[in-house]
Every structure is written in structure tokens, then in C-alpha cells.
C-alpha positions in Angstrom: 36.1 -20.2 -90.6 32.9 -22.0 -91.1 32.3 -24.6 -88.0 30.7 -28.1 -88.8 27.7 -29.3 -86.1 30.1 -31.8 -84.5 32.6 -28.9 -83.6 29.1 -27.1 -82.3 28.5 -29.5 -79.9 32.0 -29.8 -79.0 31.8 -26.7 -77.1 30.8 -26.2 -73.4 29.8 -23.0 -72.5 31.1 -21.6 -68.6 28.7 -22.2 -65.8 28.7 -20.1 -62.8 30.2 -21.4 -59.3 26.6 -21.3 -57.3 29.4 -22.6 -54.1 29.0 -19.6 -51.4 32.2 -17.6 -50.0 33.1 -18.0 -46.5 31.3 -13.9 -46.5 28.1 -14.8 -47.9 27.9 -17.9 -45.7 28.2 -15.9 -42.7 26.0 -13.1 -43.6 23.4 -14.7 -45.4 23.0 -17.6 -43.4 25.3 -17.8 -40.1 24.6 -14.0 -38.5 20.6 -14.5 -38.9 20.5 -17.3 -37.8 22.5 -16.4 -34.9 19.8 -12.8 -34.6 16.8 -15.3 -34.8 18.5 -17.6 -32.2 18.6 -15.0 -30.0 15.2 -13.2 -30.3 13.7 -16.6 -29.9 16.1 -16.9 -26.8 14.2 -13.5 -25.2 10.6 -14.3 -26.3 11.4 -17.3 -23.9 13.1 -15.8 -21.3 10.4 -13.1 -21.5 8.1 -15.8 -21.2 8.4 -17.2 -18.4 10.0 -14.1 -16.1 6.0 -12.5 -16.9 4.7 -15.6 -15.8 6.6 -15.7 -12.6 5.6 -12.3 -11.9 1.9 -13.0 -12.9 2.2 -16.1 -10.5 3.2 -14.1 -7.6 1.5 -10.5 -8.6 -1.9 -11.9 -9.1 -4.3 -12.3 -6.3 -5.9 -15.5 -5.6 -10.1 -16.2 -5.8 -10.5 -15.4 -2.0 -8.1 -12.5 -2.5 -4.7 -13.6 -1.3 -1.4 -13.6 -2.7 -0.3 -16.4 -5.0 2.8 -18.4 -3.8 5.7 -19.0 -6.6 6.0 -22.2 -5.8 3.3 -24.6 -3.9 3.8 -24.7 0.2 4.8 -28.3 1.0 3.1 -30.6 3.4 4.4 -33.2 5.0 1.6 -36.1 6.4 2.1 -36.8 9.9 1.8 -40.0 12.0 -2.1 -39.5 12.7 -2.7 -39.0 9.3 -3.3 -34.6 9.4 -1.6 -32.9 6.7 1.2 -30.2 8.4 3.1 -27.7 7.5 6.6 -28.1 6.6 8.0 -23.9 6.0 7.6 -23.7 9.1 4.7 -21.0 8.2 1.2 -22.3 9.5 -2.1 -21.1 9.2 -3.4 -17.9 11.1 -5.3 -18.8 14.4 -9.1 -18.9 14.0 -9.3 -17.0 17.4 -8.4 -13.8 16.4 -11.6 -12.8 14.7 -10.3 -9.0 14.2 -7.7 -9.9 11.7 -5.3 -7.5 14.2 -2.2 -9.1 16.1 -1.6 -8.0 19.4 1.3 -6.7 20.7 2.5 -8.9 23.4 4.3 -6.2 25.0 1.0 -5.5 26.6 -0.7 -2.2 26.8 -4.2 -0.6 26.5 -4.7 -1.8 22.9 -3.3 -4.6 23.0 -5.3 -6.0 26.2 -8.3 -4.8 24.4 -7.7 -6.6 21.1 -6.6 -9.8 23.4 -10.3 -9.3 25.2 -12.0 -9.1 21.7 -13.5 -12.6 21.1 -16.9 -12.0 18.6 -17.0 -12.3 15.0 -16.7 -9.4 12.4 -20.2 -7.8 11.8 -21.4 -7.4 8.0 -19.5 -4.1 7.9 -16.1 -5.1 9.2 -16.6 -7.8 5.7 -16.9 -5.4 3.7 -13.9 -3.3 5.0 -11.6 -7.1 4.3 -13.3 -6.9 1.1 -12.2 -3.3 0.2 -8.9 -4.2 1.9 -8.2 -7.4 -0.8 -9.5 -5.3 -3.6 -7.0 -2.6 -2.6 -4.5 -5.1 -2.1 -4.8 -7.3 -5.6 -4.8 -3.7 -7.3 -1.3 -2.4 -5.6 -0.1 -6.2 -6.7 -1.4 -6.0 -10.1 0.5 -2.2 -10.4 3.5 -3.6 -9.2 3.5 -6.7 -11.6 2.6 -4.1 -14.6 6.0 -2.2 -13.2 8.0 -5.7 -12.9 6.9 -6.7 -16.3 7.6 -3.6 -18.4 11.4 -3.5 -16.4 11.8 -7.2 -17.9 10.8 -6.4 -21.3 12.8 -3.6 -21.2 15.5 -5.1 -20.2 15.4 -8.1 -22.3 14.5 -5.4 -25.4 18.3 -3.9 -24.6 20.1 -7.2 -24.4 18.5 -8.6 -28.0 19.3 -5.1 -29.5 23.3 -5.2 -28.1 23.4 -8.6 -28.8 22.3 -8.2 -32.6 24.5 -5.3 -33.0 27.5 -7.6 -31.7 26.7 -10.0 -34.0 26.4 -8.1 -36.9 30.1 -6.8 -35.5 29.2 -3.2 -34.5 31.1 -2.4 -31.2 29.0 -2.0 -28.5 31.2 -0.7 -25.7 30.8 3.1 -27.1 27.1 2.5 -26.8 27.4 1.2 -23.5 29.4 4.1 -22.3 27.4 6.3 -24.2 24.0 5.1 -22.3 26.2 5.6 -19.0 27.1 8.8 -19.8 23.0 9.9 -20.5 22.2 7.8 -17.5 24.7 10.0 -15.1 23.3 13.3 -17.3 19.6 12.3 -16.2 20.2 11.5 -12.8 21.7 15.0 -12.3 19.0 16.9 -14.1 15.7 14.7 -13.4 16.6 13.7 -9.9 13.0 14.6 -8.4 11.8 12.5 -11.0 13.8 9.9 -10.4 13.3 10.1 -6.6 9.6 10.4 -7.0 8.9 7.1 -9.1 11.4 5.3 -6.4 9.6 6.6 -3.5 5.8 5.7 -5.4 8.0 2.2 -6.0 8.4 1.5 -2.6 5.3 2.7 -1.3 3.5 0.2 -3.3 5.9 -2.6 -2.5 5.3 -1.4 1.3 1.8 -1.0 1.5 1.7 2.3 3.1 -1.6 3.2 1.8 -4.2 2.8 -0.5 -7.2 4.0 -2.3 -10.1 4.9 -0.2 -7.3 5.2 3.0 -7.6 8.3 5.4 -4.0 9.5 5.5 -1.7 12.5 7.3 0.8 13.3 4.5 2.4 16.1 6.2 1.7 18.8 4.4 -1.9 17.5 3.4 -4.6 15.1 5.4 -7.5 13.3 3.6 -8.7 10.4 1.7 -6.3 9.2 -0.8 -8.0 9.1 -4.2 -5.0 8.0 -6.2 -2.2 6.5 -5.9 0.4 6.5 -8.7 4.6 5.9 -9.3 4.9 10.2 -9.3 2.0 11.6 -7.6 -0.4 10.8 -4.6 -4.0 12.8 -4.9 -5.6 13.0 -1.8 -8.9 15.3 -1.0 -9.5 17.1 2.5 -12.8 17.8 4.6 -13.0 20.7 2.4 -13.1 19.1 -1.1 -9.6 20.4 -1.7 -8.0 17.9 -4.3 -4.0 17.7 -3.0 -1.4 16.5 -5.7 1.8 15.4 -3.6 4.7 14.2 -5.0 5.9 10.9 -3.7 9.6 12.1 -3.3 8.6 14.5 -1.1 6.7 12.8 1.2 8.4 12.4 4.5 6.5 10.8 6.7 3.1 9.2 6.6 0.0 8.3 9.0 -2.8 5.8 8.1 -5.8 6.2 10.3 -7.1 3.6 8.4 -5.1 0.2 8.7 -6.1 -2.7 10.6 -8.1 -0.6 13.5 -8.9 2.6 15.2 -8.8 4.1 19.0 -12.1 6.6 19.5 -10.1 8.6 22.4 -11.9 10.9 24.4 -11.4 14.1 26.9 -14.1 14.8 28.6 -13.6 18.0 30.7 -15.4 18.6 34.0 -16.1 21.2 37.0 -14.0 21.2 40.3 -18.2 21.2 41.5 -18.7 17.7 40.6 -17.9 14.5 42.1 -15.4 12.3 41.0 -16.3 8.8 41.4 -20.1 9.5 40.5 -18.8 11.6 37.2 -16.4 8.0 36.9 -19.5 5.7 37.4 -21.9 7.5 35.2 -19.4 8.1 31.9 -18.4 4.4 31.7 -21.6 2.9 32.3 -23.3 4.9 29.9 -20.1 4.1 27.3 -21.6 0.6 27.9 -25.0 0.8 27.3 -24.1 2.8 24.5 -22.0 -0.2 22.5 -24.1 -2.3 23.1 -26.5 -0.8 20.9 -26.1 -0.1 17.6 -24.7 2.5 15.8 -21.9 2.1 17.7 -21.8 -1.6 18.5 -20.8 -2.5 15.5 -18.0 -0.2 15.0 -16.3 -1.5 18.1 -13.9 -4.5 17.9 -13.2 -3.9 22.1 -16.1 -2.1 24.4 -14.8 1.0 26.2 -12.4 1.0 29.0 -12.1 4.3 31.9 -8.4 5.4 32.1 -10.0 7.7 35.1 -8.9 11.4 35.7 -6.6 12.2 33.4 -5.9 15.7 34.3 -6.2 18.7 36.9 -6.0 21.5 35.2 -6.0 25.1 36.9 -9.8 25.9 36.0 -11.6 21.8 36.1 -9.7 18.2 35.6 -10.9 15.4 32.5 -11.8 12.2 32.2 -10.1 9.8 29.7 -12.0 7.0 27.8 -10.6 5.1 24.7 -12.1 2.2 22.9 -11.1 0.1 19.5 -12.8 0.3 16.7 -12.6 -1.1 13.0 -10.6 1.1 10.5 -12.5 4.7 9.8 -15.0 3.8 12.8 -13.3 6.0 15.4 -14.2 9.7 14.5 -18.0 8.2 14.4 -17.9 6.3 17.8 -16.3 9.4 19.1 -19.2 11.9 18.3 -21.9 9.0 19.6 -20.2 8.8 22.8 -19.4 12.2 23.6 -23.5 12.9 22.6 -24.4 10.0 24.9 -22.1 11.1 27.8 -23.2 14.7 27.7 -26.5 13.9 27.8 -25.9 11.8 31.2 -23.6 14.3 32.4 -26.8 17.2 32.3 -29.3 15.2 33.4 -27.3 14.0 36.5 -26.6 17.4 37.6 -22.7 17.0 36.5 -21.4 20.4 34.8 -19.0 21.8 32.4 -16.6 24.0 33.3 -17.6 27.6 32.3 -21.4 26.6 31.5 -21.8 30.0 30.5 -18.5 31.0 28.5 -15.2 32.4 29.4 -15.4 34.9 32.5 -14.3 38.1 30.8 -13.7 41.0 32.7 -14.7 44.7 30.7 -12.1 46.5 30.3 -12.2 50.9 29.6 -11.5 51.5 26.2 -8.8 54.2 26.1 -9.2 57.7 24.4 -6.6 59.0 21.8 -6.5 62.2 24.1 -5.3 59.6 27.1 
């Protein structure tokens, strides 16, 4: 049949329907748009729960603590700005940056009766002390922040994977299940990074701290989420495990107490022994070495003991953190020297009595 050019153009050739199904609508367009919703939605969220914790982790120019929010102040009638939380500023009086306890007591009268300024050396113990302190709060942020992103990582992924309609409730149980499994098998892992957790929250100890872990006693070199590394007079380097760590005691925090026994002879005399140990105690801080150690001078408890053989005298005094051990030694030195050339002995100035005794044969 032979077509003519009018019957050619007469005929329309089939053009595709370029209209999407409901199915390609929602997987082409609805469902990613939905995923990208929701990842923008945990950038965000991300966002600003790392700039919280930046707000309140990192330490301030003069060392402090950021607050979350700014503290309010109210303007009172006379025109002097006041606080409103109900927290105020410390007191300038106390000059040792160490709160007495008002239930009274040897250090606590002694901290009352300390009135001077911090030498040069007790600033540079607050300025180890804030270094120490923004690097446990910058630890602690690093912590906080990888939990959120973590967190936030695992609500995008089951949130994507609902979308694209997997079920997530065998993953769920699935994760609970491995959780449970971990627990039982890693528990002293588990225990250990909560117990390094809380030790940083707490404060217990730091870097550069003299500490009496138990089973070890030294300076704490490092302090991490699993394991502690301290080092003893010895050089030893000690690796303890946070989880088991019951107990711990900081010689180093806030201050010190140089305590000393000084033994005497039943030969001397009391009061002058009395007399001559305290009054030489107080010449002694008021020079330096030691006067600068000392946040309180030293106070005479008196006779502290009668023992079978002579009786001891008990002194204490405060000192700034690590300063006791080295006021100890001066004083002691000081006091024995005073002691000798007053005439005031030792018991047993020439050693232990010790009475020979006949070796026995094998024949008796």
C-alpha cells in the first residue's frame, strides 16, 4: 500500500508517560529527602550539644570553669551590682584558698589564725592546680562529646533504616542482646572506664598529685579512663586499674600537716624540753626555707606519750600541699640541734641495751 505525505503526517507516534508512580515518587524523592532531613536534623543537634559541653568543659582565661548560662545580677538600691543565685563571691580573707571546718579543731583554728598572702610558690601550686583542673575538664568534655556523637551516629542510622522500611526492632534486640553478652564477659573493663569516669568527674586526683592507692603510693604520672600510672620513691612505675582501686589518699589537695614525734629521756625536764622545741619551731618559720611552706606557724600539743622506756613531744603545723615531708625534716634538724646543745637527750643515746647471751653447743 503506498502512503501519500498527507497520510505521513497524519500519524503521531506514542510518547512516553514521563508522570512518576506513587513508588518512584517515594523512593526517588520522598525517602531522601526524609534521610537528608534527618542527618541535617543531627548535624544540628550535634551542634549545639558539643557547644554546650565546650561552654561548660572549657576553662576560662584566669582558669575557672565556664558557666552554661551567664550568673544574673540584680542592681541594688545603692547602685552595687549583687548576686541574685544566691552564690556570691569567695571572701577575700581567706588568703589560703582552704575552708575551715567550723566544727573547730587543730587545723581548723590554725587555718582560721592564717591571715598573710600566698608566697610566689603557693602561685605556682594554684597555677599547677588550674592547669590540672582545665585538663581533667577538657578529658571529660572529649568523653561527653564522643558519647553524643555516638549517640546521635545510632539514632540517624536507625532512623534511615526505618525509613527506608527495614525493621529495626531485631536490631534493637540484637544490640541488647551483645550489650548483656559484653557486660558479662568485659565487666572489668566496663567497671574500670566507669570508675576512671567518675574519678575525673570527682576530682580525686591529678597529675603531678602525691597519692596512697592502696596497693601502690607515689606521684601520679597519668591519669587515664582504664589505668592510673603512678611512680614510688624507688622509680617503680605502678599501672593500677581504676576498677580496682578501693580507696584513695591525696597528700596533695588544698594543704598539708608536718606532724612530729619527738621522743625524749625520763632524764630531761619537761617544761624546759616544752619551752625549747616550740620556740625554736618559731624561729625556725620565720626564716626561710620553711617559712614559706607554712600557711599556719607551729603549735605544741605537749607530751604526747609515756612510754615504758621515755615519753614524746607532739608538734604539728600547716603547710601548702607537698610542703609537709620538707618542713618535717627542717624542723626535726632544727629541734635536735637545740635539744644537744641544751643538754636534753634521746633515749638510748647509745643504742638498744642488749644483753650477750651464750651461744649454745650442738653437744648441749
Amino acid at each position: 500500500m503506498i502512503r501519500t505525505v498527507a497520510d505521513v503526517n497524519e500519524l503521531t507516534l506514542p510518547l512516553p508517560d514521563l508522570a512518576m508512580s506513587d513508588v518512584m515518587q517515594e523512593w526517588l524523592v520522598n525517602k531522601p529527602v526524609m534521610i537528608v532531613v534527618y542527618i541535617l536534623l543531627a548535624l544540628v543537634v550535634r551542634w549545639l550539644l558539643h557547644r554546650g559541653i565546650d561552654r561548660v568543659t572549657t576553662p576560662a582565661p584566669d582558669g575557672t570553669t565556664r558557666r552554661l548560662w551567664p550568673r544574673r545580677r540584680a542592681q541594688s538600691d545603692g547602685g552595687a551590682l549583687t548576686d541574685v543565685d544566691g552564690a556570691g563571691d569567695e571572701s577575700d580573707n581567706d588568703d589560703t584558698g582552704v575552708s575551715a571546718d567550723e566544727s573547730g579543731g587543730l587545723t581548723a583554728e590554725s587555718l582560721n589564725k592564717s591571715n598573710h598572702r600566698k608566697p610566689a610558690e603557693q602561685a605556682v601550686a594554684d597555677r599547677k592546680r588550674a592547669e590540672r583542673r582545665a585538663q581533667r575538664m577538657l578529658t571529660i568534655g572529649s568523653v561527653l562529646k564522643s558519647l553524643v556523637s555516638f549517640v546521635v551516629l545510632v539514632w540517624v542510622i536507625l532512623q534511615t533504616l526505618a525509613i527506608l522500611g527495614v525493621n529495626v526492632a531485631p536490631f534493637i534486640a540484637s544490640a541488647g542482646i551483645v550489650g548483656v553478652a559484653l557486660g558479662f564477659g568485659a565487666q572489668a573493663l566496663v567497671r574500670d572506664f566507669l570508675s576512671g569516669l567518675f574519678m575525673l568527674f570527682e576530682d580525686q586526683y591529678g597529675v603531678g598529685d602525691w597519692v596512697d592507692l592502696g596497693d601502690a603510693e607515689g606521684t601520679v604520672e597519668n591519669v587515664g579512663l582504664r589505668i592510673t600510672s603512678v611512680r614510688d620513691l624507688h622509680g617503680t612505675l605502678w599501672y593500677c586499674r581504676n576498677g580496682d582501686i578501693q580507696r584513695v589518699g591525696n597528700y596533695s589537695q588544698d594543704f598539708g600537716v608536718a606532724f612530729l614525734e619527738i621522743p625524749i629521756s625520763y632524764g630531761a625536764d619537761v617544761d624546759r624540753a616544752c619551752t625549747i622545741a616550740i620556740d625554736t619551731a618559731k624561729q625556725a618559720a620565720a626564716r626561710e626555707p620553711i617559712r614559706s611552706n607554712l600557711i599556719s606557724g607551729p603549735e605544741l600539743a605537749g607530751v604526747n606519750e609515756l612510754g615504758a622506756d621515755s615519753w614524746s613531744l607532739r608538734m604539728t603545723a600547716v603547710t601548702h600541699a607537698n610542703m609537709q615531708w620538707a618542713t618535717e625534716r627542717e624542723l626535726r634538724r632544727r629541734i635536735r640541734n637545740a635539744f644537744a646543745e641544751a643538754g636534753i637527750d634521746a633515749p638510748y643515746q647509745q643504742g638498744l641495751p642488749v644483753s650477750p647471751m651464750k651461744a649454745l653447743s650442738p653437744a648441749e
